[in-house]
N, C-alpha and C positions, 0 to 999 in steps of 0.2 A: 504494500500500500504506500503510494506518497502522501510524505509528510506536510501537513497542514502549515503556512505562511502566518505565521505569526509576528505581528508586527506591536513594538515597543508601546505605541502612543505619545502620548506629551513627554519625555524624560521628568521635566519637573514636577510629574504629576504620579497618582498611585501606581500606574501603567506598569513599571519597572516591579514595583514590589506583587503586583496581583499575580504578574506574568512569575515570579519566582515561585510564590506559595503555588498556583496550582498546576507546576512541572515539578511541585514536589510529591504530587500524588502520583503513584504507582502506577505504570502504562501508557501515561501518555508523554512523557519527557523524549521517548523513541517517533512519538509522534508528530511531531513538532519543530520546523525549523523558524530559529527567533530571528528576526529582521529588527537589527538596532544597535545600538554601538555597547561593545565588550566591558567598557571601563565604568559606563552607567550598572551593567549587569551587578559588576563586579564591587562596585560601592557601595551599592543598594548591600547585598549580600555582607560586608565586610562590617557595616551600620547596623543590620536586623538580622544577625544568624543567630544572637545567642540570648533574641527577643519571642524568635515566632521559625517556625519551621520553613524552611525556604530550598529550592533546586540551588544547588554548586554550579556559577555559571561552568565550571572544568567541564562538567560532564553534559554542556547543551550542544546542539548545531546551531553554532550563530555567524547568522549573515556580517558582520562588521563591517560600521558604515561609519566615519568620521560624525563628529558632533564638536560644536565650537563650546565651549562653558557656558553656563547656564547659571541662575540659584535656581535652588530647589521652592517649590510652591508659589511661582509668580509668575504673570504673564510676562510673556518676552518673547519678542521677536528669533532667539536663536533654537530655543525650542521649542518653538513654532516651527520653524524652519525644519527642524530633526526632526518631530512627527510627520510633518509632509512627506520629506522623503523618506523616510520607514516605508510611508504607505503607498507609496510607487512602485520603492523597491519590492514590498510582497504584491502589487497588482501583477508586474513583470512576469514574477517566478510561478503565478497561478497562469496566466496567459500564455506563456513559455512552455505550461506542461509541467515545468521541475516541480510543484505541487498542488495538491489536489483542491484545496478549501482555502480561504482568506479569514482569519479571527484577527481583529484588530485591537485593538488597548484604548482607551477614551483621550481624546484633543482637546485642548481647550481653543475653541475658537479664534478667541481674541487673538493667540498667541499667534497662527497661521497670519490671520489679517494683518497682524503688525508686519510678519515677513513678508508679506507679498501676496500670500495665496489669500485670493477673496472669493472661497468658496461657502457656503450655508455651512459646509460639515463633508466628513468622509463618506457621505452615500455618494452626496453627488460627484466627487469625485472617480469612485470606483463603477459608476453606474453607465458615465461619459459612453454615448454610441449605443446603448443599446434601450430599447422605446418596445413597450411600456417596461415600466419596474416601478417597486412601492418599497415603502420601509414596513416591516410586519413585525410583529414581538409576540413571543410566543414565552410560556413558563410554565412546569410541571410544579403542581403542586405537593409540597412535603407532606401533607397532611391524609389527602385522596389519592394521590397520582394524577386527578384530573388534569389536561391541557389547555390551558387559555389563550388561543391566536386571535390576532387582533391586529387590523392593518388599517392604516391611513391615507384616507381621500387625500389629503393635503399635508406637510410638512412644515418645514422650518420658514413659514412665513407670516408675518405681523398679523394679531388678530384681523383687523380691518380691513385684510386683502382677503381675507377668505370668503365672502359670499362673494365676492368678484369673481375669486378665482374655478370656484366650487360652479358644477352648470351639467347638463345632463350629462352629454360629453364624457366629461373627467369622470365621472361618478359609475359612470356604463362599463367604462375602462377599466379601471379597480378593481370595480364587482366582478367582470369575467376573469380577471387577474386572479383574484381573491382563490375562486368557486377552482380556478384551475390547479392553484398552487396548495388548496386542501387536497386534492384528487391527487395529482400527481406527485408533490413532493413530503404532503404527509397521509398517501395513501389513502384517502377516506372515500370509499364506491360513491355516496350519494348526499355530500355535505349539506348542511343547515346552516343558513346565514342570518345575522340579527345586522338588520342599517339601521344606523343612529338616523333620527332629525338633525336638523340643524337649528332649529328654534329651543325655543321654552315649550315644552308640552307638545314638539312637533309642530308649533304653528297655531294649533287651536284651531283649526277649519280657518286658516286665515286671519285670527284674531290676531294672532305674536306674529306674523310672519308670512308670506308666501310660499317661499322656496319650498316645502313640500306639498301643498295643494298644485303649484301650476307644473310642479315637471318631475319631483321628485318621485310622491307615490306614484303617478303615473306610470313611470320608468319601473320600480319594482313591481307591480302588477306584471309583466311581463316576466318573472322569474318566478315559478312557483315552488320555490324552495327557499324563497327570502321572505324573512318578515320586517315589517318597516313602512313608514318608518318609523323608529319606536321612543319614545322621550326619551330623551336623555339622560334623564335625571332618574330614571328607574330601569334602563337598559342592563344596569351592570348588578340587578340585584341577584339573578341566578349565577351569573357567576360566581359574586360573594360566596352566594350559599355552598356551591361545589368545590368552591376552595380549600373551606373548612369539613363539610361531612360530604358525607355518599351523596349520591345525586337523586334526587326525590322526583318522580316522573308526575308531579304535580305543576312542576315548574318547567318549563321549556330551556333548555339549555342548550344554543347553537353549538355548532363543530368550529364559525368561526365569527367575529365580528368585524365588520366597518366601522368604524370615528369618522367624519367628515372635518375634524384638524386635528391638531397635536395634542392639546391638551385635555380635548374632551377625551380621547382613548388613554395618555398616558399617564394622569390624573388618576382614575382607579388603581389601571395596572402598578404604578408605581408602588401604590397606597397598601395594595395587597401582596405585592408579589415581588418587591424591589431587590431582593436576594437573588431570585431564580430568574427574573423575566431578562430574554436576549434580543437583542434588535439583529435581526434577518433583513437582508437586503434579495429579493427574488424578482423575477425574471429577469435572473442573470445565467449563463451557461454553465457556472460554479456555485457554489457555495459560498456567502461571506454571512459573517456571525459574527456580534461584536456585544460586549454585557453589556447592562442598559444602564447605565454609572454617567458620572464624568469624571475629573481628574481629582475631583476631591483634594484641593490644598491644605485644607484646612486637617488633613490627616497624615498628609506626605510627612516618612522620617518616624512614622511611632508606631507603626509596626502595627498598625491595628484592621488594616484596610480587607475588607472581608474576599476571599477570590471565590466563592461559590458563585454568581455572574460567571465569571468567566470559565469557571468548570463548565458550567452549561453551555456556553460558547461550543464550548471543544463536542459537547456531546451534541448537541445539533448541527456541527458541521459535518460529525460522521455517520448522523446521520440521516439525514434530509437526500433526497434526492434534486439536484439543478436540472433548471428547463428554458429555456428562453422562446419569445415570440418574437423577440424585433431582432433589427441587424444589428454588425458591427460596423464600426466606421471605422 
């Protein structure tokens, strides 16, 4: 099997320590080539080995990639810089064949912007050429086993553009994206979908809102396997409930759900599932999997930074199957 592209993330950020703690777990260190520089590895380790259980960079395959100094836990331009190209350098080695999957380590934005790179985030960098893709987050529950997938009409864009941006279109797009990537990359014969509103209450028959009286429900009438679309505000309570016990066939519990922005889907998931839940990036022709985190400064250096995210990283890149519907450029 080739080894999965793992790439550093922000240096100054937990990325380094998460990436150590779970190559410290049993099986997958063989699995694994790290894309990021030696000296980060190896400081991190030298600071936290005799705090918290950690992989010996000695015994990793690491990509070694220059990096200019940094400090630890602050935005800055230089590693900003050194997370970008990390995550070049594992797009390559996936594209090239040399590895199978992409798992990435968390960016801090800012720090890219200051370098240079003015991108939203590493989806859309890794995504460049290929039409459609979504960002999806999926997390097995400790408690049930249950699986909570969950993908986004819209991403990293300012509240205020999203009824703009949001339109039959985009939303049609998704949904078959969605309905496709339960079937084929998590298996499922005959998936059940829950679409959020986009209103307060869905709209109220037009009281709060339009958008799903003039084009929304419309469009899900045509899928008889979606329901929606369904308030917002109580969309997410069967999954609570599955989270915590067995699943009660009282309650309807989809195989997957649509958000129509970011915060209406990542808002719950966070709230319940912030340990386990992974941001999947799909319709891509591979695998990319990244924990649902960010660089967490406020933690960098104490050893505390949890890698269960990123365990699940590794376990949904081996096992998910990739599928693409657009081209490459």
């Amino acid at each position: 099997m080739r080894p999965f592209a793992l790439t550093l993330g922000d240096p100054a950020g937990i990325g380094p320590e998460v990436v150590l703690k779970a190559l410290a777990v049993a099986d997958w260190r063989s699995c694994c080539q790290v894309i990021g520089s030696r000296w980060v590895l190896e400081q991190t380790y030298a600071a936290l080995k005799e705090r918290t259980l950690l992989a010996d960079p000695a015994t990793l395959t690491i990509v070694d990639l220059p990096t200019e100094a940094f400090v630890p836990a602050q935005i800055q331009p230089s590693s900003g810089d050194a997370g970008f190209r990390y995550l070049k350098a594992g797009i390559d080695l996936v594209k090239q064949g040399h590895c199978s999957a992409l798992v990435t380590a968390p960016i801090a934005k800012q720090s890219w912007h200051q370098a240079g790179h003015r991108y939203p985030g590493q989806t859309e960098v890794i995504a460049q050429g290929y039409n459609p893709y979504a960002m999806m987050f999926a997390a097995r529950s400790p408690h049930t086993g249950w699986c909570w997938r969950m993908m986004l009409a819209t991403t990293h864009i300012p509240l205020i553009q999203v009824p703009q941006v949001l339109n039959r279109d985009l939303v049609q797009q998704k949904l078959d994206l969605l309905l496709r990537v339960l079937q084929d990359s998590f298996g499922i014969t005959d998936p059940q979908v829950h679409v959020a509103g986009l209103n307060p209450h869905s709209g109220e028959g037009g009281q709060l809102g339009l958008e799903e009286r003039d084009w929304l429900a419309p469009l899900l009438r045509h899928y008889p396997q979606v329901q929606g679309p369904v308030p917002p505000d109580t969309m997410w309570l069967p999954a609570g409930r599955a989270w915590f016990a067995p699943l009660d066939p009282v309650f309807s519990v989809p195989d997957g759900y649509l958000a129509l922005y970011h915060d209406q889907g990542l808002a719950p998931l966070k709230l319940l599932a912030f340990d386990q839940a992974v941001n999947i990036t799909v319709g891509l022709p591979f695998i990319r999997t990244s924990p649902d985190h960010g660089t967490a400064f406020d933690r960098v250096g104490q050893g505390t930074a949890r890698a269960t995210s990123m365990l699940e990283a590794f376990y949904w890149a081996k096992t998910l199957t990739p599928f693409t519907l657009g081209a490459v450029s």
